[in-house]
N, CA, C and O of each residue as an XYZ file, in Angstrom:
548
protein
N    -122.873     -0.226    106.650
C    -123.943     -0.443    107.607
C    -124.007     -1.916    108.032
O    -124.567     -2.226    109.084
N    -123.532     -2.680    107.356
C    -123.947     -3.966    107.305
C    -122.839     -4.370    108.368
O    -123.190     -5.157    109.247
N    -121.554     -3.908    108.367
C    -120.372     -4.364    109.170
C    -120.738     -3.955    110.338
O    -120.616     -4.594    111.383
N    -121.341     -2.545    110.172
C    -121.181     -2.379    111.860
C    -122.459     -3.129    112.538
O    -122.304     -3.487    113.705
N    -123.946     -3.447    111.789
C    -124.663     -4.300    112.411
C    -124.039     -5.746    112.542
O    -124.800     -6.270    113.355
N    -123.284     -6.494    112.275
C    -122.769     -7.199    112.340
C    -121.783     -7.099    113.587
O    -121.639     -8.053    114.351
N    -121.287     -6.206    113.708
C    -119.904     -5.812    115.048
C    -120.735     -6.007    115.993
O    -120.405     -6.718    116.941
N    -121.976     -5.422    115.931
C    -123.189     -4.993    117.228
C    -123.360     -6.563    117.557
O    -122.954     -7.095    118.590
N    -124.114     -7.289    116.374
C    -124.259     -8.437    117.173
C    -123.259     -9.085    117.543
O    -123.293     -9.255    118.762
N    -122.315     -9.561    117.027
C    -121.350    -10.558    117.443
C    -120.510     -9.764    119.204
O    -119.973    -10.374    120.129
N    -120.735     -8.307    119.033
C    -120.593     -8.139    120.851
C    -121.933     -8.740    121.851
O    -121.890     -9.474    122.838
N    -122.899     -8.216    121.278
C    -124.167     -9.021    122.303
C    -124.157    -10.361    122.532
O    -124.586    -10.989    123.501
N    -123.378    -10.900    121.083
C    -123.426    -12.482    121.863
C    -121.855    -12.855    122.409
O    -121.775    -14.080    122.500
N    -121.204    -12.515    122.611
C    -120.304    -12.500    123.305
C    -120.435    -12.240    124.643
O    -119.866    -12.998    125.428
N    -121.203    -11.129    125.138
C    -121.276    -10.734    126.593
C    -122.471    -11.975    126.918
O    -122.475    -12.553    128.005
N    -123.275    -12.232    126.042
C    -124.416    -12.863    126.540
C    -123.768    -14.489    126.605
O    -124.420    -15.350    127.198
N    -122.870    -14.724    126.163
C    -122.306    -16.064    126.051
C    -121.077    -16.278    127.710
O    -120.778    -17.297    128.331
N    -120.628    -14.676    127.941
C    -120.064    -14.699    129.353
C    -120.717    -14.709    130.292
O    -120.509    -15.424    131.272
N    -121.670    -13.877    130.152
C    -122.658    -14.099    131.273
C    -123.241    -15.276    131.837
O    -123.639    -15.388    132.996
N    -123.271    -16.331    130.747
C    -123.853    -17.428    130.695
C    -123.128    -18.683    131.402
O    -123.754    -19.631    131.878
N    -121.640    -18.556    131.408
C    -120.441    -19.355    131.117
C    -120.319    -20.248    132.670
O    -120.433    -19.554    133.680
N    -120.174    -21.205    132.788
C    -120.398    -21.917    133.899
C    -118.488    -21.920    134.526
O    -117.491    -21.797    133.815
N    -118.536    -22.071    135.754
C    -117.165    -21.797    136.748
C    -116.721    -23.197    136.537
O    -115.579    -23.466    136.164
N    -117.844    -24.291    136.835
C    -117.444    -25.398    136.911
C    -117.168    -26.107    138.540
O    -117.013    -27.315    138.720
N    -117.156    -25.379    139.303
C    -116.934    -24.649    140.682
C    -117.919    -25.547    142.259
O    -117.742    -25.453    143.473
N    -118.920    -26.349    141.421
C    -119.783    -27.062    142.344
C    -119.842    -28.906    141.783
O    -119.322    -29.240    140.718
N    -120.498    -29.841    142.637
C    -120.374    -31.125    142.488
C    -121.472    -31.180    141.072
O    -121.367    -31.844    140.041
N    -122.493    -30.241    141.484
C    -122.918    -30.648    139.972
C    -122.713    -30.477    139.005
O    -122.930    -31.249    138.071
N    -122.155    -29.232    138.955
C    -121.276    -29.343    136.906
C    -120.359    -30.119    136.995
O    -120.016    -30.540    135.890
N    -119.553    -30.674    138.176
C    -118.473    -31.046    137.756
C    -118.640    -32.652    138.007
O    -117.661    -33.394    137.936
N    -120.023    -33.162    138.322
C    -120.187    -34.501    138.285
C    -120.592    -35.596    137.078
O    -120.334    -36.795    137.182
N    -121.276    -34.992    135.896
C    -121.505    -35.002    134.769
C    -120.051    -35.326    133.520
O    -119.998    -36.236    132.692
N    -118.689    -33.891    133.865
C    -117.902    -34.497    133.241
C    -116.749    -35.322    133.798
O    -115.824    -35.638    133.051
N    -116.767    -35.754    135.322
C    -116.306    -36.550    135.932
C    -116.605    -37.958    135.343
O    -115.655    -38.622    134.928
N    -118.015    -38.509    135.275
C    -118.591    -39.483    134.895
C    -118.648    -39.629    133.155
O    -119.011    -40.726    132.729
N    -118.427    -38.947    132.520
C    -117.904    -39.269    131.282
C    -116.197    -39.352    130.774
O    -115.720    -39.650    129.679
N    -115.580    -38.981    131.985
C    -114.273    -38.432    131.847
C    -113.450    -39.988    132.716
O    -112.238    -40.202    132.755
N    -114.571    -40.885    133.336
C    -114.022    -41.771    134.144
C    -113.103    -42.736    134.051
O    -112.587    -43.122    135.100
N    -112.705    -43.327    132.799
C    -111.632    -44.100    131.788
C    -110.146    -42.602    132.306
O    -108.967    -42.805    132.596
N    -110.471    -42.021    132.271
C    -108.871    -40.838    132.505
C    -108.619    -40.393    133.326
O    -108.001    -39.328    133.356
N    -109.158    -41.306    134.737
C    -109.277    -40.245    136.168
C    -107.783    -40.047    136.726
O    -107.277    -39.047    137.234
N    -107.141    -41.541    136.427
C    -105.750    -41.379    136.408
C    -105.199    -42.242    135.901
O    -105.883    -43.166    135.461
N    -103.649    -42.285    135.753
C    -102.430    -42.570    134.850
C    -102.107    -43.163    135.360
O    -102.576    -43.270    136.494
N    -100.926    -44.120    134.875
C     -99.613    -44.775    135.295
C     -99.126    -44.897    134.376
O     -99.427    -45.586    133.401
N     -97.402    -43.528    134.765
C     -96.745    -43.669    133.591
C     -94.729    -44.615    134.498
O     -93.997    -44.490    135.480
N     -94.829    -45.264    133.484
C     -93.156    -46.024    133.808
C     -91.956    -44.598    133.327
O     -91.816    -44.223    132.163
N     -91.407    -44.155    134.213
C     -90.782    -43.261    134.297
C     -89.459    -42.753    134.876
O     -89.488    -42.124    135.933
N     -88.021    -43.044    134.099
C     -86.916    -42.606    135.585
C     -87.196    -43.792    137.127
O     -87.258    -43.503    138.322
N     -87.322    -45.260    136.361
C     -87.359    -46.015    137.149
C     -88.132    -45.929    138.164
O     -87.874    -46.106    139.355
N     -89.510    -45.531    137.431
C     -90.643    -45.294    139.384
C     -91.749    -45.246    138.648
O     -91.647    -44.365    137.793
N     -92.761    -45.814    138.612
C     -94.316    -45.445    138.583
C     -94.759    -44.252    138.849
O     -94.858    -43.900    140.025
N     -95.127    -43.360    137.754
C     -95.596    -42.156    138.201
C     -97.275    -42.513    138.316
O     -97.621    -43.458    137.606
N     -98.365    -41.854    139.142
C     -98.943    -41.869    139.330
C    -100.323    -40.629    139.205
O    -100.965    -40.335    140.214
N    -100.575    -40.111    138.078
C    -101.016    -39.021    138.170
C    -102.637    -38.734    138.132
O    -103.470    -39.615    137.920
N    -102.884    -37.604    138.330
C    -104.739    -37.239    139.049
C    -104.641    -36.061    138.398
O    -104.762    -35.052    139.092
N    -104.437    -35.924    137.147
C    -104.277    -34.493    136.506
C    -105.849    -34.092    136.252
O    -106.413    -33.065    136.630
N    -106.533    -35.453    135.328
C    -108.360    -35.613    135.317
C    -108.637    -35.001    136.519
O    -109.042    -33.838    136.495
N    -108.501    -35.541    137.502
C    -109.318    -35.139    138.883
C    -108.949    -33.685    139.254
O    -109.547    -32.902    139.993
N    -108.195    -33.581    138.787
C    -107.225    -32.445    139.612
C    -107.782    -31.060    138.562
O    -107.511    -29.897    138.864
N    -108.311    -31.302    137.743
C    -108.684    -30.280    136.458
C    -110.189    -29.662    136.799
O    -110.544    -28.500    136.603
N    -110.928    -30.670    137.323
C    -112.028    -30.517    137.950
C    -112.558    -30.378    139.577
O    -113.711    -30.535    139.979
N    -111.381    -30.045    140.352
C    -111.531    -30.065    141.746
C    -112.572    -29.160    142.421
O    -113.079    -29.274    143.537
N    -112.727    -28.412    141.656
C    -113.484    -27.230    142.446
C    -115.123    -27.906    143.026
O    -115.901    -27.425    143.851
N    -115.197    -28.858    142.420
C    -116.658    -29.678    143.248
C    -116.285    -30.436    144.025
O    -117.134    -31.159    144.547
N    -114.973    -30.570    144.385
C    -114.395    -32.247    144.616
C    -114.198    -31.459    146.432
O    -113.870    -30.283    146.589
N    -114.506    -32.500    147.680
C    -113.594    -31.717    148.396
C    -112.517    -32.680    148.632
O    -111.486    -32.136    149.027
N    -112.450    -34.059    148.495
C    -111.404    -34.749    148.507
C    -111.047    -35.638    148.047
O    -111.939    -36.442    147.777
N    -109.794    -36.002    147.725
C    -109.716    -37.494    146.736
C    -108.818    -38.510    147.526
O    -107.702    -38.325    148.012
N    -109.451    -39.411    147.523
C    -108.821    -40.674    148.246
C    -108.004    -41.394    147.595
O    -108.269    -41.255    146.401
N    -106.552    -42.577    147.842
C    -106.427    -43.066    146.811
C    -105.960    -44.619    147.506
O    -104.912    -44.487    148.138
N    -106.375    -45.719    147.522
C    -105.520    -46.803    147.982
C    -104.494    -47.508    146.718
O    -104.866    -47.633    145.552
N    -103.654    -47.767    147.043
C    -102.844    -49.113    145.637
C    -102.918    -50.380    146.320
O    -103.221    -50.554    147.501
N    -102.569    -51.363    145.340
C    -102.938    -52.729    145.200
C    -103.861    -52.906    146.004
O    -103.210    -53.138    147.023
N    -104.882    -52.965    146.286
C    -105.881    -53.543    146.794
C    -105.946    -52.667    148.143
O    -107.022    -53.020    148.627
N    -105.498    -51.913    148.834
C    -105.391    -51.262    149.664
C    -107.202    -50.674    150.019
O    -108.052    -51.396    149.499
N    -107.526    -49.943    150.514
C    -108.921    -49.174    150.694
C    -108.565    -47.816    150.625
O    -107.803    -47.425    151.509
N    -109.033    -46.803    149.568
C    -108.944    -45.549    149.275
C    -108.802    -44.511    150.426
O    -109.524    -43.525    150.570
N    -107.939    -44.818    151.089
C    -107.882    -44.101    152.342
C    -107.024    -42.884    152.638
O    -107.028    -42.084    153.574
N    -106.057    -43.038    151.201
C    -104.795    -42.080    151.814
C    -105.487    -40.855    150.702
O    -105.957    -40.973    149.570
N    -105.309    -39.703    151.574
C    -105.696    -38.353    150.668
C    -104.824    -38.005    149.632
O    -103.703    -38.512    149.648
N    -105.117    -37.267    148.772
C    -104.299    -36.904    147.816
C    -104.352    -35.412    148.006
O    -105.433    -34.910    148.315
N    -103.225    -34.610    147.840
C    -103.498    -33.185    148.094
C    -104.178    -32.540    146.999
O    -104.287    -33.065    145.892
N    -104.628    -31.429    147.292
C    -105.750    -30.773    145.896
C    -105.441    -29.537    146.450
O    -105.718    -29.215    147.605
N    -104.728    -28.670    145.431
C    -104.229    -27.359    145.893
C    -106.212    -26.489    145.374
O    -106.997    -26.962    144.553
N    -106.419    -25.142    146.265
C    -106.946    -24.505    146.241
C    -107.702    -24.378    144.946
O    -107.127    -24.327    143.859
N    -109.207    -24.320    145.116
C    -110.042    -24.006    143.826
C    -109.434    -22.436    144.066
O    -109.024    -22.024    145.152
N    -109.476    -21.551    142.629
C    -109.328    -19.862    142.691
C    -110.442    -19.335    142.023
O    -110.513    -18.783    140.925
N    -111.293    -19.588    142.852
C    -113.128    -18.823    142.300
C    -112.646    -17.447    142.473
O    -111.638    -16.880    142.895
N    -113.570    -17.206    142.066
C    -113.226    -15.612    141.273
C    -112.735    -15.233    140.091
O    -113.099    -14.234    139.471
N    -111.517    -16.378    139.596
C    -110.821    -16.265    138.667
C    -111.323    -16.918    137.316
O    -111.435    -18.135    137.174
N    -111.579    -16.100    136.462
C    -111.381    -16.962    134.840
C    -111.769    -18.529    134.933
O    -112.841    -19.121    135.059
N    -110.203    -19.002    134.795
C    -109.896    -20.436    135.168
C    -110.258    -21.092    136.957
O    -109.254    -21.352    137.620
N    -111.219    -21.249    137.423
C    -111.270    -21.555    138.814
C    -110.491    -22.787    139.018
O    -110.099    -22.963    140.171
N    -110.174    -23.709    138.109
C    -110.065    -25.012    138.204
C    -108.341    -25.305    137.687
O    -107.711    -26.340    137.470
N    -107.892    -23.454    137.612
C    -106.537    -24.011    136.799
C    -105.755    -24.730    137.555
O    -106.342    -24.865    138.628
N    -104.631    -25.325    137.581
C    -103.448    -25.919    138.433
C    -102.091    -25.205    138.522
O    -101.446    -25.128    137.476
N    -101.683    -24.780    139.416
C    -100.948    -24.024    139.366
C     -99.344    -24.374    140.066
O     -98.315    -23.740    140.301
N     -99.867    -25.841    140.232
C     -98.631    -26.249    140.924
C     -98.221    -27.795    140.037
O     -98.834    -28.467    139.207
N     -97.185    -27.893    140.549
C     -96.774    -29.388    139.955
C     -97.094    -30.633    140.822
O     -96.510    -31.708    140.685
N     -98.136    -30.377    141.785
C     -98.606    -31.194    142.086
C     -99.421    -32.784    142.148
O    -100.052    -33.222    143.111
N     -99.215    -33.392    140.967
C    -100.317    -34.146    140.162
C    -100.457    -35.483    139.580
O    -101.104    -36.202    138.819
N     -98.912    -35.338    140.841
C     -98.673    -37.370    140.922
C     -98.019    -37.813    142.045
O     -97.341    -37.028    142.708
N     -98.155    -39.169    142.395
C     -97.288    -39.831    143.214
C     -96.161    -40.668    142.480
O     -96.079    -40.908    141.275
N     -95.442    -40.995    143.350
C     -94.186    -41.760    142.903
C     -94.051    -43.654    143.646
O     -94.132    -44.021    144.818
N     -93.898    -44.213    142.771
C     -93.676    -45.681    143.575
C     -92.635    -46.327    142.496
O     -92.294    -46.054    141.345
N     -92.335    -47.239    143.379
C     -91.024    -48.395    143.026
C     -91.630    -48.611    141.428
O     -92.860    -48.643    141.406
N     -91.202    -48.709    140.567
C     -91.305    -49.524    139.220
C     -91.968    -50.690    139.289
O     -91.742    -51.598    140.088
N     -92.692    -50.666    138.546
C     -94.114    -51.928    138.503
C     -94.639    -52.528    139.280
O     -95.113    -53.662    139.224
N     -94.561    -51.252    140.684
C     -95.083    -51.798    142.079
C     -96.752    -51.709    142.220
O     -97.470    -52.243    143.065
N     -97.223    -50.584    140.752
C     -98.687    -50.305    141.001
C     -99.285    -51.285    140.226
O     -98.864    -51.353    139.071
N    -100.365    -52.252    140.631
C    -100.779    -53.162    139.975
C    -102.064    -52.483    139.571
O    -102.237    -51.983    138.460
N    -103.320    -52.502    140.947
C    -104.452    -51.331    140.823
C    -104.310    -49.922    141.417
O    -103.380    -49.354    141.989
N    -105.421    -49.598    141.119
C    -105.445    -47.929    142.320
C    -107.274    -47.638    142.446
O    -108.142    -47.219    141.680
N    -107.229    -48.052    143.643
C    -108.688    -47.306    144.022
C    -109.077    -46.059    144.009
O    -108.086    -45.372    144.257
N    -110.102    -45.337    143.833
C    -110.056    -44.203    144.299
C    -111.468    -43.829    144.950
O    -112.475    -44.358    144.480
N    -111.571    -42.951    145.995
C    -113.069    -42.307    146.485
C    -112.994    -40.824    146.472
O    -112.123    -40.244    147.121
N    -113.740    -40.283    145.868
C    -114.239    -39.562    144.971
C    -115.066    -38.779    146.495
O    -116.035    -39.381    146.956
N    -114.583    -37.392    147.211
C    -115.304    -37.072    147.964
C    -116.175    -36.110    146.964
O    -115.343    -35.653    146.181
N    -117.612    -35.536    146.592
C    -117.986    -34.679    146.386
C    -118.455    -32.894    147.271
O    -118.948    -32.979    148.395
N    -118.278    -31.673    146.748
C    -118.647    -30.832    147.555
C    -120.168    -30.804    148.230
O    -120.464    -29.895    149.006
N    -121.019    -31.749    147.923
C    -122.435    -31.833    148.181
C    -122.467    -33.261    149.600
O    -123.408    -33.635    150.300
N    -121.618    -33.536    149.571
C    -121.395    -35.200    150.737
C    -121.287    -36.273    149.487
O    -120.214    -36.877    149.493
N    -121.912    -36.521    148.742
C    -121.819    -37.398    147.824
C    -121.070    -38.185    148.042
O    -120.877    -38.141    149.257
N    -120.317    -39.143    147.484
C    -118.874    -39.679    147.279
C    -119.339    -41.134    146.228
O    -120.340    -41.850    146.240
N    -118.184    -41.136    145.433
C    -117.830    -42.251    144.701
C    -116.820    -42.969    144.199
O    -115.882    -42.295    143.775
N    -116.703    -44.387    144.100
C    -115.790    -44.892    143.996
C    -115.439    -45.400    142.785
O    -116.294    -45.432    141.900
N    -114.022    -45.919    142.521
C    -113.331    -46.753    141.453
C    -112.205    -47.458    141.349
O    -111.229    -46.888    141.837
N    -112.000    -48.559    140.856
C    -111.034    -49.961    140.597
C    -110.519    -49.139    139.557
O    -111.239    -48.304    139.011
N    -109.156    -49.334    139.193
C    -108.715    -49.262    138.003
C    -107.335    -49.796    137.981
O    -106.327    -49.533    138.637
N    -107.680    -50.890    136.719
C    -105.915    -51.973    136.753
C    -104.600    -51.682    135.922
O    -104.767    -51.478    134.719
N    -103.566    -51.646    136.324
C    -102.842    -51.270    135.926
C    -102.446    -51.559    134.301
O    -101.404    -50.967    134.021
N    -102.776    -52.003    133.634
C    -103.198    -51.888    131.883
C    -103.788    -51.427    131.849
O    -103.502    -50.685    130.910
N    -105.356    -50.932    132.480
C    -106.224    -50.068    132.036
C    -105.642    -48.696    131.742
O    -105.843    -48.283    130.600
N    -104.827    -47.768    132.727
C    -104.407    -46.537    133.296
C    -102.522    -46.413    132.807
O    -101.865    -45.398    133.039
N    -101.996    -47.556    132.185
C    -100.724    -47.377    131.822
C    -100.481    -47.105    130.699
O    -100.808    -47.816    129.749
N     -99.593    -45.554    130.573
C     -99.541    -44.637    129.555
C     -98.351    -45.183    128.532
O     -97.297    -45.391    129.133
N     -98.315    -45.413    127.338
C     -98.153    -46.017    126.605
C     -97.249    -44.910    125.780
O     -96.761    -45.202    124.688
């Protein structure tokens, strides 16, 4: 008796824990772990002679995002970065499904990288980040 009251609950809280379960899917859930997540928004890894450049952070959480800007060395965050399709509906809305999730430059050509941060609400925000801060080790 005891197992199967036990089976009973641990299904009720299971459905009640899906029901509950956030997509992640809008600027406001996904502005919270953006802003704690901000030290990892992106990389620079030395790689096959080229600066890789990656937005995997950003790119994990897109589904609030509608666009990401990015300037280097001092540039103004102007050039878009592509952001393949949120898949709402699905499980994972936010999975990545492509190898999409870096740029490429000359070897120790990236000093900084700006970025602007479009949100799905208009929002937008920005960030400096120097190349020791973001170089993968």
């Amino acid at each position: 008796m005891r197992k199967i009251l036990l089976t009973a609950l641990m299904g009720s809280l299971t459905v009640a824990g899906a029901a509950h379960a956030q997509q992640f899917t809008t600027a406001a859930e996904v502005r919270p772990i953006l802003a704690a997540t901000k030290a990892q928004w992106v990389a620079v890894r030395e790689y096959d002679g080229q600066d890789f450049v990656y937005f995997t952070q950003l790119l994990s959480w897109r589904c609030g995002l509608s666009q990401i800007f990015y300037g280097l060395n001092d540039a103004p965050p102007t050039t878009p970065f592509f952001m393949e399709m949120c898949y709402e509906g699905t499980p994972a809305p936010n999975a990545i499904e492509t190898d999409a999730i870096y740029i490429t430059q000359p070897l120790g050509s990236v000093q900084n990288i700006r970025l602007r941060l479009l949100y799905d609400d208009g929002t937008e925000e920005e960030a400096i980040f120097a190349r020791p801060q973001v170089l993968m080790r």
